[in-house]
N, C-alpha and C positions, 0 to 999 in steps of 0.2 A: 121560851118565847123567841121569838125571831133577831137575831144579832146577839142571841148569850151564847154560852160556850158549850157544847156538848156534855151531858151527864153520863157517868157510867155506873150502870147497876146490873145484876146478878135476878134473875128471874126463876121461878118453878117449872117456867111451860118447856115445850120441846119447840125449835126453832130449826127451821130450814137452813138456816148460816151455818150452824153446827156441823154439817154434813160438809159441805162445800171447804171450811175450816180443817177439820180432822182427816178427811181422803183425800184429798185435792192439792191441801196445802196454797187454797186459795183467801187473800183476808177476805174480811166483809164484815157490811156496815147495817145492822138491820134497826129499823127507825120507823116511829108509831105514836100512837096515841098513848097513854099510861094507864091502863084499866084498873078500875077500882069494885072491887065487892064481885069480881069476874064469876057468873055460874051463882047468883045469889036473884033473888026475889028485886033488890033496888040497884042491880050493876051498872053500872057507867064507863064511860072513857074521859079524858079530859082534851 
């Protein structure tokens, strides 16, 4: 929520950052919704 502290987690998907990260050797910061049941019949985002 708005004024807590940044979470770090570890995902399955493939992610544009990654690119930019690994050839580039540029950081970056990618930030979203947190999706739940992704690719299922009741998915959501929060």
């Amino acid at each position: 929520s708005f004024g807590s502290s940044l979470e770090s987690f570890v995902t399955p998907g493939y992610l544009d950052g990654r690119v930019f990260v690994l050839y580039d050797d540029c950081p970056c910061l990618v930030y979203g919704p947190v999706s739940h049941d992704i690719h299922a019949f009741d998915e959501r985002v929060s």
